[in-house]
C-alpha positions as CSV (number, residue, x, y, z in Angstrom):
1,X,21.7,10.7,0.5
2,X,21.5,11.9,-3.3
3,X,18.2,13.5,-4.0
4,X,18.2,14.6,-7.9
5,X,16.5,17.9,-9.0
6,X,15.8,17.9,-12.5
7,X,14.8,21.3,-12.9
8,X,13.6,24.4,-12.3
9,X,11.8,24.9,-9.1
10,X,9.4,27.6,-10.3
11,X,9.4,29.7,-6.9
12,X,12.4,29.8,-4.1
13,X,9.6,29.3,-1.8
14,X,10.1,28.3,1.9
15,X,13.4,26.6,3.2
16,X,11.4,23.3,3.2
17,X,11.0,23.4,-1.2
18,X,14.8,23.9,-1.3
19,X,16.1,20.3,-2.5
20,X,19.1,21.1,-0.3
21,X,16.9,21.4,2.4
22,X,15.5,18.2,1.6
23,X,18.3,16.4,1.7
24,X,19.7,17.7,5.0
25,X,16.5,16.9,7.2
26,X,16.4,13.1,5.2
27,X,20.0,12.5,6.3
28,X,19.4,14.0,10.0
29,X,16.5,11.5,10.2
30,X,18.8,8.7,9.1
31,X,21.3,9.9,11.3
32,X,18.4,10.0,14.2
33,X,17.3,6.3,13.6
34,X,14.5,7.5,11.9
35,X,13.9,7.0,8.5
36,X,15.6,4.5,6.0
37,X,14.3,4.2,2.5
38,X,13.1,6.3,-0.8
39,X,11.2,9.5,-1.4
40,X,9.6,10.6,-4.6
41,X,8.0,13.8,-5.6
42,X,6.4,13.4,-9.4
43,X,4.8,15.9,-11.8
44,X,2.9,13.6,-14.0
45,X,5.3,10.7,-15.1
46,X,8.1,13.5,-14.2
47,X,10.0,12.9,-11.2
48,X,11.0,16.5,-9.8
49,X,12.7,15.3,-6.3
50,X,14.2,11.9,-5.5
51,X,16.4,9.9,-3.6
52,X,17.1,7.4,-0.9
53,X,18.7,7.5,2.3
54,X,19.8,4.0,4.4
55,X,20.5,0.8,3.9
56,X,18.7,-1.7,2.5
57,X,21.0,-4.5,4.1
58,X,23.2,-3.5,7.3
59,X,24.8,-7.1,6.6
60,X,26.2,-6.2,3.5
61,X,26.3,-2.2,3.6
62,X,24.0,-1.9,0.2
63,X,22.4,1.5,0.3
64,X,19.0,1.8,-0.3
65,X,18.6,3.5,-3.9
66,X,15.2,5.2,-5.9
67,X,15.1,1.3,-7.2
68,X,15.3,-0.6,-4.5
69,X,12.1,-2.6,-4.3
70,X,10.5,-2.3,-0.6
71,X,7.5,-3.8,1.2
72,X,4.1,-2.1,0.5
73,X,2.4,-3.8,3.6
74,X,-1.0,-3.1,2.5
75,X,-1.0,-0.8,-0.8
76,X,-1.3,-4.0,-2.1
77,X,-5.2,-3.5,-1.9
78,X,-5.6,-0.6,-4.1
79,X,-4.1,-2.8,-7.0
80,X,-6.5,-5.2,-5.7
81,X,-9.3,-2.4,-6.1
82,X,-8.5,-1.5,-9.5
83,X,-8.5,-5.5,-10.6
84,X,-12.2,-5.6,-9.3
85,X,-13.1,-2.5,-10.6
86,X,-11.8,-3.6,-14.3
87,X,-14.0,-6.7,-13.9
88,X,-16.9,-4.1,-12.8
89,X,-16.3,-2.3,-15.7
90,X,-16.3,-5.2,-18.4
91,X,-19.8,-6.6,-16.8
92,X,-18.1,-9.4,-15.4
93,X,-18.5,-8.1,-11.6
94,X,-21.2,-5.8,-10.0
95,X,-20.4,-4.1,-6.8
96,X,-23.9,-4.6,-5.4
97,X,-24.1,-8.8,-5.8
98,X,-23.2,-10.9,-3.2
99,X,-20.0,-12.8,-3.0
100,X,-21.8,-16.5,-2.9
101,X,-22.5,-15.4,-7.2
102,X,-18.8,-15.7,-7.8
103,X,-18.0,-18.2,-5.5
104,X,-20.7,-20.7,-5.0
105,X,-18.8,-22.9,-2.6
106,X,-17.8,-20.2,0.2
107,X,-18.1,-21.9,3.1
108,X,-20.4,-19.7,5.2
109,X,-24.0,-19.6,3.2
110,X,-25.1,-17.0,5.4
111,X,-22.2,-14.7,4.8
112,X,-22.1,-15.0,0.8
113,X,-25.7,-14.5,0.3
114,X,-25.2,-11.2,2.8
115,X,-21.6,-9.8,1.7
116,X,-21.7,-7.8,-1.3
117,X,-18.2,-7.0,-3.5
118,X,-19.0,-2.9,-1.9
119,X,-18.9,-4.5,1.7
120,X,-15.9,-6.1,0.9
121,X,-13.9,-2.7,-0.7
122,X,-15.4,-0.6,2.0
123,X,-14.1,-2.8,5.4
124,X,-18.1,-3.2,5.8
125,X,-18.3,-7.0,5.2
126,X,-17.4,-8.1,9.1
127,X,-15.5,-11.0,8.3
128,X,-13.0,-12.1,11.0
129,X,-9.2,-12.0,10.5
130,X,-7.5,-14.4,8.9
131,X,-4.1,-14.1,11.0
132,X,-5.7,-16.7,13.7
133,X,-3.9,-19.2,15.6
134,X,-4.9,-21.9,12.8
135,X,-3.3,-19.8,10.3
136,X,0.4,-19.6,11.9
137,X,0.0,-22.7,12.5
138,X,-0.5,-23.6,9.0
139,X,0.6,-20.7,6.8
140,X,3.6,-22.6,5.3
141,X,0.9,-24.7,4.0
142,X,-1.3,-22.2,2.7
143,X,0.3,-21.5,-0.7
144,X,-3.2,-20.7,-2.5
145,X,-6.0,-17.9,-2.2
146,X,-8.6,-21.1,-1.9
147,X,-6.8,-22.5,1.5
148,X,-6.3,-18.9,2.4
149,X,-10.2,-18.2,2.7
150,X,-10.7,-21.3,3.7
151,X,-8.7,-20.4,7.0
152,X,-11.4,-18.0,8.1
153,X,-14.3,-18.0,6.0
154,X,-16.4,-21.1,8.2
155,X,-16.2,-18.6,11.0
156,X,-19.2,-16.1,12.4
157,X,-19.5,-13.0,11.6
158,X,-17.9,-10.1,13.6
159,X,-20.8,-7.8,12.5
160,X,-23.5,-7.3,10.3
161,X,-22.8,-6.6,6.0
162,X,-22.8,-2.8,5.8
163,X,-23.6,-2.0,9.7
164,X,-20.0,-0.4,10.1
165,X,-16.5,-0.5,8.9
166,X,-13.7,-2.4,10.5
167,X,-10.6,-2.7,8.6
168,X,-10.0,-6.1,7.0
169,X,-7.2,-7.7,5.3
170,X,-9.8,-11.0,5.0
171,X,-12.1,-9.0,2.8
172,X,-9.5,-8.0,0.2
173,X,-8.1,-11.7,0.1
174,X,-11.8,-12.7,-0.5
175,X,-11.2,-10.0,-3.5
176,X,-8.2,-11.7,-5.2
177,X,-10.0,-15.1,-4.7
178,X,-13.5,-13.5,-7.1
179,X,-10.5,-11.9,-9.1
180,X,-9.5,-15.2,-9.9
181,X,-12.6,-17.4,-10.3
182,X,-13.9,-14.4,-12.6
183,X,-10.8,-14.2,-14.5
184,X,-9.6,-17.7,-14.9
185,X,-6.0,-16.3,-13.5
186,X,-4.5,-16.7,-10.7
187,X,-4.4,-13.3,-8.8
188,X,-1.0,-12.6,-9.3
189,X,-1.2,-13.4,-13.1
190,X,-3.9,-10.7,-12.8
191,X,-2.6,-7.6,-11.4
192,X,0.7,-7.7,-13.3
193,X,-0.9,-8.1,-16.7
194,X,-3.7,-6.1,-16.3
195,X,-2.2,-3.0,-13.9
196,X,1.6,-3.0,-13.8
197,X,2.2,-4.5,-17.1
198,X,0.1,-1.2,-18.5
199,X,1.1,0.9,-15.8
200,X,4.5,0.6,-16.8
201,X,5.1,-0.8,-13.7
202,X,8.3,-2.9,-14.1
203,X,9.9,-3.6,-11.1
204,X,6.4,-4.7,-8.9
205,X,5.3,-7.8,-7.7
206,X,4.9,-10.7,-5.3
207,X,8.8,-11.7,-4.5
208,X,10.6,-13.8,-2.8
209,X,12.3,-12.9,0.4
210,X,15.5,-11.9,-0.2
211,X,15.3,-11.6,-4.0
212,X,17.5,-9.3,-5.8
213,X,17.2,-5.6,-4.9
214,X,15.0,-6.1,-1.9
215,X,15.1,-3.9,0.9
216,X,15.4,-6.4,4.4
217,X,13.1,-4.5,6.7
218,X,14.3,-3.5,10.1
219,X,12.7,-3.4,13.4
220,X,13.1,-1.9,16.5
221,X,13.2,-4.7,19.3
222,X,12.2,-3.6,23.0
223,X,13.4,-5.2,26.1
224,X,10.9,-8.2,25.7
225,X,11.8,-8.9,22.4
226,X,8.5,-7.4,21.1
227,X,8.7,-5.5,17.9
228,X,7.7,-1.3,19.1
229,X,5.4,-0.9,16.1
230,X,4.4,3.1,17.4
231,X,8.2,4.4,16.6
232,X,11.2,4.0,15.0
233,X,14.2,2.8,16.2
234,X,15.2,6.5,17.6
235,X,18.4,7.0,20.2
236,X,16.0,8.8,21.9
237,X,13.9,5.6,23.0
238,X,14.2,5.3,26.6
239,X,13.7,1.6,26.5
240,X,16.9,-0.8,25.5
241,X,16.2,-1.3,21.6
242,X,17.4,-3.4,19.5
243,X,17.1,-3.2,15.8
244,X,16.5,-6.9,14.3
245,X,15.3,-8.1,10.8
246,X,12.4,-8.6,10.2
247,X,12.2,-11.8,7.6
248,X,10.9,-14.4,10.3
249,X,7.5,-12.2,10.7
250,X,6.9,-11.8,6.8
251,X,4.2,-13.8,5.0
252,X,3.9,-14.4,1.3
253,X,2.3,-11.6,-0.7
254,X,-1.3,-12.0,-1.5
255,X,-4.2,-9.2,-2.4
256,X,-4.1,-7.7,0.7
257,X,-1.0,-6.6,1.0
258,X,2.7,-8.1,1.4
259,X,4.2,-7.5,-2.2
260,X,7.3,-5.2,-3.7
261,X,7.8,-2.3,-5.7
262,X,9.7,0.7,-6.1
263,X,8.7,4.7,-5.7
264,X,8.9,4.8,-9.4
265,X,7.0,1.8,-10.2
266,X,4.1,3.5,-7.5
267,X,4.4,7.1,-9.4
268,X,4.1,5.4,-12.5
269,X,0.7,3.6,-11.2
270,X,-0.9,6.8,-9.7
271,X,-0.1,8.4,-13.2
272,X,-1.6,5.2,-15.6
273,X,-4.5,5.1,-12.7
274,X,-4.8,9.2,-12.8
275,X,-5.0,9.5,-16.8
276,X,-7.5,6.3,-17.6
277,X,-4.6,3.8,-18.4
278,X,-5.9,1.3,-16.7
279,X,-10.0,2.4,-15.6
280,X,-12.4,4.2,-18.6
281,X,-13.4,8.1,-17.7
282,X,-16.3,6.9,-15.3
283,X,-14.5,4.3,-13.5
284,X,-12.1,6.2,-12.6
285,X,-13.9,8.6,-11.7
286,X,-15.6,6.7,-9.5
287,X,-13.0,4.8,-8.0
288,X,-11.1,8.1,-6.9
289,X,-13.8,10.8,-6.3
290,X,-17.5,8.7,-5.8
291,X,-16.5,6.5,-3.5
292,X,-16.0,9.2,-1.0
293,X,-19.1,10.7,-1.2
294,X,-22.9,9.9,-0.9
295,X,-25.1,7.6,1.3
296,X,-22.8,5.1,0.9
297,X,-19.7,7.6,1.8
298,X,-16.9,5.5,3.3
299,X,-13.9,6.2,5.4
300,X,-11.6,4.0,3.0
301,X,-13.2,4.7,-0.4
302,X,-11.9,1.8,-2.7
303,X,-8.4,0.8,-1.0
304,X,-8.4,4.9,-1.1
305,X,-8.2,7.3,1.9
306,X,-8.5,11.0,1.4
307,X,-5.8,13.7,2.1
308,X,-5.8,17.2,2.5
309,X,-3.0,19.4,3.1
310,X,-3.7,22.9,3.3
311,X,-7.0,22.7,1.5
312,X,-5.8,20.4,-1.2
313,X,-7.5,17.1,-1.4
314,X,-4.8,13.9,-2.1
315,X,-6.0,10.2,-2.0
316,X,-3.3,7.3,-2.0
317,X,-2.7,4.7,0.2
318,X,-0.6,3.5,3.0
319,X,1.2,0.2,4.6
320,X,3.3,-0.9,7.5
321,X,4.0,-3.3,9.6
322,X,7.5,-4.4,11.7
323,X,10.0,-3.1,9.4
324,X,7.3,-1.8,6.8
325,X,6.3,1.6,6.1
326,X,5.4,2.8,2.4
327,X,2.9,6.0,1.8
328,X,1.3,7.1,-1.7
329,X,-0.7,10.3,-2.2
330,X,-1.5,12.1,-5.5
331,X,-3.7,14.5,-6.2
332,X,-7.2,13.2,-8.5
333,X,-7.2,16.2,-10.5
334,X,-3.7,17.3,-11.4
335,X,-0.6,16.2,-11.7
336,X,1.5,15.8,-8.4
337,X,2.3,12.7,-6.7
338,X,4.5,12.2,-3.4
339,X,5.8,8.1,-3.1
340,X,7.6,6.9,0.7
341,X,8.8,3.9,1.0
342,X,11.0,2.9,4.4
343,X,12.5,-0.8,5.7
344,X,11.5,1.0,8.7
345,X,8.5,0.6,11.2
346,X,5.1,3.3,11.2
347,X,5.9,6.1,11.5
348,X,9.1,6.4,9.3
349,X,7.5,7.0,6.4
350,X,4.5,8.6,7.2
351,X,6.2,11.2,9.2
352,X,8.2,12.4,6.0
353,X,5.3,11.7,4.0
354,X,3.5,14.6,5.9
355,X,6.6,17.2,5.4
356,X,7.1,16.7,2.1
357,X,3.1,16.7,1.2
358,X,3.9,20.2,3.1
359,X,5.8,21.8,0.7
360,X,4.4,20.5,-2.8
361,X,2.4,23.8,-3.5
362,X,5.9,25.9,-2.9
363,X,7.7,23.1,-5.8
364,X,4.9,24.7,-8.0
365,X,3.2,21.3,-8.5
């Protein structure tokens, strides 16, 4: 693993702030079967620690690098978020109307007169999941946002608008779909003119599987040829495990999740998102602190969740899925933001994800 320290660590700290130190635990939990992927630890657009460990194809022995692009799983949403919230913002969208104002042929009347845009960010909308038996059964077909709501939006309810939370990939595909009637762009259009493009987010985006400096995720098979989402694909297992690819399970990108990027490209967002690049002062405000607070407090915020590690409060997002495990936290008001991204299963990159948020007070950040 190469993990690159471009200066000055401020204090000598604990063992764990020691780049060194870094390094040796990443490559022991490659060595383990327990991490594969890229870890980055920025101070504003600085990065101050990075590097990768694994491969990103065992076919072809190509190591997994800082710019190798991996799966976000369902990140995707908070780019989703900041799209809506940038429509909000210009008057075109109002969190509080109901989804049948921006599209007026949603196929349950009930449910768009009753789901607001809020419902929708906040999981509270109770729509059903799209990934039913009708949609693998037809999800080659489905190569629009229109036949993609259209799979689930004719169904009941699973709850009440606003009576709970219940997290929902359906809602935040009902997102992209207002983003583009609103717009007149298609969704992916969108979000890379509108946040990456000003983000300086050049390596993100819906790709193909198997484009050019992909990550193929990995994993871990048990004896019944089920993917064990609760672990990686550790010796220690006591079942048989096999570790397969895991391009037959993927599904094209859309707002919910399922797109690329790198840890730079996901640094470079949370410091454009951080600084008003890409929100005005009260947006952004809003988006990363008033969400979480207030009679309408939520457990998500905005494609958000809260953070705190030893008394300091990070928000950021997380994804994963078979072979799929990428983590972003940054703190609202200063400068430091951590970026894991693994072509492993949950927990890979969650579990470094909480050691390295561990030890960002002793890098001085």
């Amino acid at each position: 693993m190469d993990i690159y320290d471009p200066g000055d660590r401020r204090v000598d700290g604990l063992v764990t702030a020691d780049p060194a130190a870094l390094r040796a635990w990443l490559s022991q939990q490659w060595a383990a079967g327990l991490f594969s992927g890229a870890v980055l630890i920025a101070r504003g657009a600085r990065p101050v620690l990075e590097g990768a460990v694994g491969l990103a194809d065992r076919a072809t022995d190509v190591a997994n690098t800082i710019d190798t692009r991996f799966n976000l799983g369902s990140i995707n949403k908070t780019f989703t978020s900041v799209a809506v919230a940038q429509l909000v913002e210009t008057k075109r969208l109002d969190f509080e109307a109901p989804i049948g104002t921006y599209l007026p042929d949603y196929p349950n009347r009930d449910a768009a007169r009753a789901i607001t845009i809020h419902h929708l960010l906040t999981h509270g909308a109770g729509l059903p999941p799209y990934m039913s038996p009708r949609y693998m059964r037809d999800r080659d077909r489905i190569d629009t946002l229109d036949a993609l709501v259209r799979v689930f939006a004719s169904e009941p309810l699973q709850f009440e608008p606003g009576s709970r939370q219940e997290y929902s990939n359906s809602g935040y595909v009902v997102l992209g779909r207002i983003v583009e009637q609103v717009s007149g762009m298609p969704y992916g259009a969108y979000v890379k003119t509108h946040v990456y493009e000003p983000a300086g987010m050049r390596r993100t985006g819906f790709e193909a599987i198997g484009a050019d400096g992909i990550a193929t995720g990995y994993m871990a098979v048990g004896p019944d040829g089920r993917p064990m989402m609760s672990r990686g694909p550790a010796p220690a297992v006591v079942e048989p495990v096999d570790l397969r690819e895991n391009t037959g399970m993927l599904d094209r990108g859309n707002p919910a999740g399922g797109g690329y990027s790198t840890a730079p490209d996901l640094a470079a967002f949370a410091h454009a998102l951080r600084k008003g690049a890409l929100l005005g002062p009260a947006m952004t405000d809003h988006l990363l602190n008033g969400t979480f607070s207030g009679v309408k407090r939520s457990a998500y915020g905005y494609a958000l969740r809260e953070h705190v590690v030893g008394g300091r409060r990070f928000v950021g997002n997380g994804g994963g899925g078979p072979g799929i495990n990428a983590e972003i936290r940054f703190d609202p008001g200063g400068d430091c933001t951590v970026v894991v991204l693994s072509n492993f299963g949950p927990p890979s990159a969650t579990a470094v994800l909480e050691r390295v948020l561990g030890m960002v007070d002793d890098l001085g950040l």
